[in-house]
C-alpha positions as CSV (number, residue, x, y, z in Angstrom):
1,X,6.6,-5.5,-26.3
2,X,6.7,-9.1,-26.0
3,X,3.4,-11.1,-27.0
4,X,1.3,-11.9,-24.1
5,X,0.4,-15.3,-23.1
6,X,-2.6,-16.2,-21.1
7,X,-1.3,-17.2,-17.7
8,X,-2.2,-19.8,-15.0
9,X,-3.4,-18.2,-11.8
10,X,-0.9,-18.4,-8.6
11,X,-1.2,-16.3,-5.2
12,X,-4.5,-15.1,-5.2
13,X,-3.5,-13.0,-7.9
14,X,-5.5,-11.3,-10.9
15,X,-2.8,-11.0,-14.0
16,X,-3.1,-7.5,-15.8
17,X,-3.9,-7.4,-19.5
18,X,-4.3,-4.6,-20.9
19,X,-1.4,-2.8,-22.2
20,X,-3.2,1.4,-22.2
21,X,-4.0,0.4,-18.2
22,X,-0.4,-0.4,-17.9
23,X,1.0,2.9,-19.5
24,X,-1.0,4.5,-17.3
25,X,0.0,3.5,-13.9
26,X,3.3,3.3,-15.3
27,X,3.0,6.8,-16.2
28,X,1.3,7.5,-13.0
29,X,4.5,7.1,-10.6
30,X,6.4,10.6,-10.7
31,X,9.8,9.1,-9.2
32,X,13.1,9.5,-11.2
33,X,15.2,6.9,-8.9
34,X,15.3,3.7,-7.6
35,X,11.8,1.6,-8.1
36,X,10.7,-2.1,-6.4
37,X,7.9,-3.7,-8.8
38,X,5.9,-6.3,-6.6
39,X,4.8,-8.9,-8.1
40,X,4.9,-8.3,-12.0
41,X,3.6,-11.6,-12.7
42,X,4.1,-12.1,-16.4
43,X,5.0,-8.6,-16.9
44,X,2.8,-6.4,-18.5
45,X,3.3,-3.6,-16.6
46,X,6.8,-4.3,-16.0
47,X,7.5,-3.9,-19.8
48,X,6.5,-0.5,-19.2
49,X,8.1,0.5,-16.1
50,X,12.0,-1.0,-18.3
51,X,10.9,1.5,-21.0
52,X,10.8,4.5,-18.1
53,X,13.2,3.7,-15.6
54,X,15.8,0.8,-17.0
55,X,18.9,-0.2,-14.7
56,X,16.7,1.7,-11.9
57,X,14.2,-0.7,-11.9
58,X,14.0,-4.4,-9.6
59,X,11.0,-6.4,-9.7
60,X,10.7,-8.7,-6.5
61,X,8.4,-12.1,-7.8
62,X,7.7,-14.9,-5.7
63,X,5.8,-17.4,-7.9
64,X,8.5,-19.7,-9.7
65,X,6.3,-19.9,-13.1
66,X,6.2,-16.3,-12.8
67,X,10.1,-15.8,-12.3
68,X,10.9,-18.2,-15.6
69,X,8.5,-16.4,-17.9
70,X,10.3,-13.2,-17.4
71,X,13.6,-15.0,-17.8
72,X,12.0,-16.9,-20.7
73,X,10.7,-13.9,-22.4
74,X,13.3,-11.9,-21.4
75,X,10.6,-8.6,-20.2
76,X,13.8,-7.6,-17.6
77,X,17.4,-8.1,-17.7
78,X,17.5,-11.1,-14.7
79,X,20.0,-9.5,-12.8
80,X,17.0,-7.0,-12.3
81,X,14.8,-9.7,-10.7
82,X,14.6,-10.7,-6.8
83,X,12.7,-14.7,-6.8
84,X,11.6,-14.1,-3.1
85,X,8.5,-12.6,-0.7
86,X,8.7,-8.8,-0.4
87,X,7.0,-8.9,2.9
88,X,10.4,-10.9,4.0
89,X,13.3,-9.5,2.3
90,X,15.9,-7.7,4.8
91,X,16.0,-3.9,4.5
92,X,19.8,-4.8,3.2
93,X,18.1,-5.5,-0.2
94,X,16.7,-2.1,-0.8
95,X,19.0,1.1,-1.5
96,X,18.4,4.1,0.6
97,X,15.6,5.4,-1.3
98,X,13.4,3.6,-3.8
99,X,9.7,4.2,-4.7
100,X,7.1,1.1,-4.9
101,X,5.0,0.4,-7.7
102,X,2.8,-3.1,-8.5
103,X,-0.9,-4.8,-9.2
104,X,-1.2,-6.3,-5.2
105,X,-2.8,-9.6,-5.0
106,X,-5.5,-9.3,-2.5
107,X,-4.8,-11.5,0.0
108,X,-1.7,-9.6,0.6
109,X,-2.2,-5.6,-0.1
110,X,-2.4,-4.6,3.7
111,X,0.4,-6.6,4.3
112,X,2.3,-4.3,1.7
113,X,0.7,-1.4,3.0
114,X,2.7,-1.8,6.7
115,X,5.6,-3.3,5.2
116,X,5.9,0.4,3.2
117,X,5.2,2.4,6.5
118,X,8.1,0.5,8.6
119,X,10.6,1.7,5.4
120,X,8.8,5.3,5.5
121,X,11.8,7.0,6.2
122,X,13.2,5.1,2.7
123,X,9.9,5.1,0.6
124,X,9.0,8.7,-1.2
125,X,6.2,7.6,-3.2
126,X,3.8,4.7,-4.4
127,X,1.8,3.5,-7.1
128,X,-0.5,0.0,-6.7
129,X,-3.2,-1.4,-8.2
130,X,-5.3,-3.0,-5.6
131,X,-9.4,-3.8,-4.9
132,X,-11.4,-0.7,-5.0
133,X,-13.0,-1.5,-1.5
134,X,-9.4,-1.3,-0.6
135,X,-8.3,2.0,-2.2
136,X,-11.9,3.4,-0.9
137,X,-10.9,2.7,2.3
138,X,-7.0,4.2,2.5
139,X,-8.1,7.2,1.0
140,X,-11.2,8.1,3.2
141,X,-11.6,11.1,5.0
142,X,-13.0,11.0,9.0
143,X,-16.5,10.5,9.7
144,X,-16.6,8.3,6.2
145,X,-17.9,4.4,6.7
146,X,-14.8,3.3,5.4
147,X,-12.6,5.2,7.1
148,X,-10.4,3.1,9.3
149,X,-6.6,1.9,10.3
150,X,-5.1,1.6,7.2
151,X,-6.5,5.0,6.2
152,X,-5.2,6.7,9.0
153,X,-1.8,5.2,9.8
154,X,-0.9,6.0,5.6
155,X,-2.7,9.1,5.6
156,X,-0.2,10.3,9.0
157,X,2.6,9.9,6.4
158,X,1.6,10.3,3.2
159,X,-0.7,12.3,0.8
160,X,-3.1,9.7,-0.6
161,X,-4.5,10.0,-4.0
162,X,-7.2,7.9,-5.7
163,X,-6.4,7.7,-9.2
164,X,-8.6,5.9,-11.6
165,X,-10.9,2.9,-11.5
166,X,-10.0,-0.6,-13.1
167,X,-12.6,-3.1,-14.5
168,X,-12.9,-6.7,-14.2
169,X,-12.3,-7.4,-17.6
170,X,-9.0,-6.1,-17.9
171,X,-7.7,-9.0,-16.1
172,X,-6.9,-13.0,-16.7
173,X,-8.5,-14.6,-14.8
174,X,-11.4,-11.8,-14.2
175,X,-11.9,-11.0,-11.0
176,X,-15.3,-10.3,-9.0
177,X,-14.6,-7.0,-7.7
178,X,-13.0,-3.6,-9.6
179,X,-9.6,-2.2,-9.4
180,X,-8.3,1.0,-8.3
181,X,-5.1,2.6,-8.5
182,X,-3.9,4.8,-5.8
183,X,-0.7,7.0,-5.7
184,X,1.1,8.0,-1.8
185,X,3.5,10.4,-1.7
186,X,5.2,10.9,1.5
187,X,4.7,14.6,3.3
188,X,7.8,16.4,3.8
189,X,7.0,16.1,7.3
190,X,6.8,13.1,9.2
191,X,7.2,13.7,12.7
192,X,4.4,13.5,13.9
193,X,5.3,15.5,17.7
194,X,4.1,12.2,20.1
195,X,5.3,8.8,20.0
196,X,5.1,6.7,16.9
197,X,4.7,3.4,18.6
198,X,1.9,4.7,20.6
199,X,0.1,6.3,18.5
200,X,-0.2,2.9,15.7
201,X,-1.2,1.2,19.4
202,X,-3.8,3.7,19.3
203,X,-5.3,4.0,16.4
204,X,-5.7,-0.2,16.6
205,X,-6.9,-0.1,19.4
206,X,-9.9,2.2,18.7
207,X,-10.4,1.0,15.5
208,X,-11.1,-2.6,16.8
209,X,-14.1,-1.5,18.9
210,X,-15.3,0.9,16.3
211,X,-18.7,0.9,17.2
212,X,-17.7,1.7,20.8
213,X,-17.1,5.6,21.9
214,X,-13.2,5.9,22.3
215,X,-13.8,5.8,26.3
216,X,-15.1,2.2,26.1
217,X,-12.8,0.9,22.9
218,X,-9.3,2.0,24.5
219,X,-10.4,0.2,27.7
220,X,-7.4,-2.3,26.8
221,X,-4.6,0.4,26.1
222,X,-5.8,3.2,29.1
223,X,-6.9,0.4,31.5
224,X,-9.2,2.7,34.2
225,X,-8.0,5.7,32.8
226,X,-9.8,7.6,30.5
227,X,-9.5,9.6,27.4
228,X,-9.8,13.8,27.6
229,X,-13.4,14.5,27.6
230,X,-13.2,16.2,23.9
231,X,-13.0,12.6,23.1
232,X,-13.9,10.4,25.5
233,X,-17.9,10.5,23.7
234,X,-16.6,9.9,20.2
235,X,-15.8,6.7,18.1
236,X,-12.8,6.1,16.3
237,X,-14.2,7.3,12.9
238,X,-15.2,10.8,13.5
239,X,-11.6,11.4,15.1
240,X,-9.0,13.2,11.8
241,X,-5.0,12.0,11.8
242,X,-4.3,15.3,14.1
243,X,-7.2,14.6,16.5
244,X,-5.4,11.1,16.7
245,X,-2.3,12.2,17.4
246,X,-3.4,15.1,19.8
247,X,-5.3,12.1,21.6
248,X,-1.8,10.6,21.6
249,X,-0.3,13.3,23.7
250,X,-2.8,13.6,26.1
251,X,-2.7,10.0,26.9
252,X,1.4,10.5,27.0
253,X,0.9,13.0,29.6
């Protein structure tokens, strides 16, 4: 391992320190192919993920200081290292199948989150650090506070597992809020028998009004139509991923 060297902070982002949290969500991503690190920053975690995967593994950086230390320190053969925003790289720079693993700045974990479900159909499996409100939320069941968009449109495709929790300390510069890592791994099925588009419309839509019964919050989707009366008189929340896409049909019809 290459000495670690206390880091300026760039992107919103929380640099990980601690090399046994970094084994361990190294260790927590059960994928034998391709794998996309986002954002390694200076690389502690990466070091870990060269170790376990080698010529398999591509880390995509943005921040230029970021990119140089890597070089620098030589954490990951360069050839190995995209300098560029994952949220804008053309699907032409991913192979076929490749698994995502990373510590997500905060300002830009959902934006990761529907990047992934746009390459679903490429995309077995996830590992990410990311703020424990966050990881709370995407792995909520219905009728839970938290339960929401992100929670459903991920759990429609994949199995969502809430790992471990991460202290502040563990980070330069400490952050205010604790870590979590989560683990997705996509179902074998994932049709899910009504139409995609309309279903994310859907579950956006009710989500936005939450407090409103589904009747009143898909006002701007159904217009003066209404939902089936099993859920016309229920919010957004208490509805599961199936009652969302069985709501999905009935509106289809």
């Amino acid at each position: 391992m290459s000495g670690y060297v206390k880091p300026k902070k760039h992107l919103g982002q929380h640099f990980l320190a601690d090399h046994n949290i970094a084994a361990k969500i190294a260790a927590s991503l059960n994928y034998s192919g391709d794998v996309f690190e986002i954002g390694p920053g200076k690389g502690m975690l990466t070091a870990f993920l060269v170790e376990r995967y080698g010529e398999k593994l591509q880390v995509v950086e943005i921040d230029d200081e970021s990119v140089a230390y890597l070089k620098e320190n030589r954490i990951i053969p360069e050839a190995q290292i995209i300098h560029g925003d994952f949220l804008k790289l053309g699907e032409d720079r991913f192979p076929t199948s490749f698994s995502l693993i990373g510590n997500l700045p905060y300002n830009i974990s959902s934006p990761v989150f529907f990047r992934l479900l746009e390459m679903r159909q490429r995309i077995p499996g996830a590992v990410f650090m990311i703020q424990k409100e966050v990881a709370e939320r995407i792995c909520a069941s219905h009728g839970n506070k938290t339960y929401g968009i992100l929670s459903v449109l991920l759990q429609a495709f994949y199995r969502t597992e809430y790992l471990f929790t991460v202290g502040e300390k563990v980070f330069v510069p400490p952050p205010r809020v604790k870590s979590a890592v989560i683990r997705l791994t996509r179902r074998e099925n994932i049709e899910l028998c009504c139409s995609e588009e309309l279903f994310f419309r859907v579950v956006k839509t009710a989500f936005n009004q939450r407090r409103k019964t589904l009747s009143n919050s898909l006002k701007p989707l159904l217009g003066d139509k209404k939902p089936a009366a099993e859920f016309a008189g229920l919010r957004a929340e208490q509805l599961s991923v199936n009652d969302f896409i069985r709501l999905t049909q009935t509106i289809e019809i």
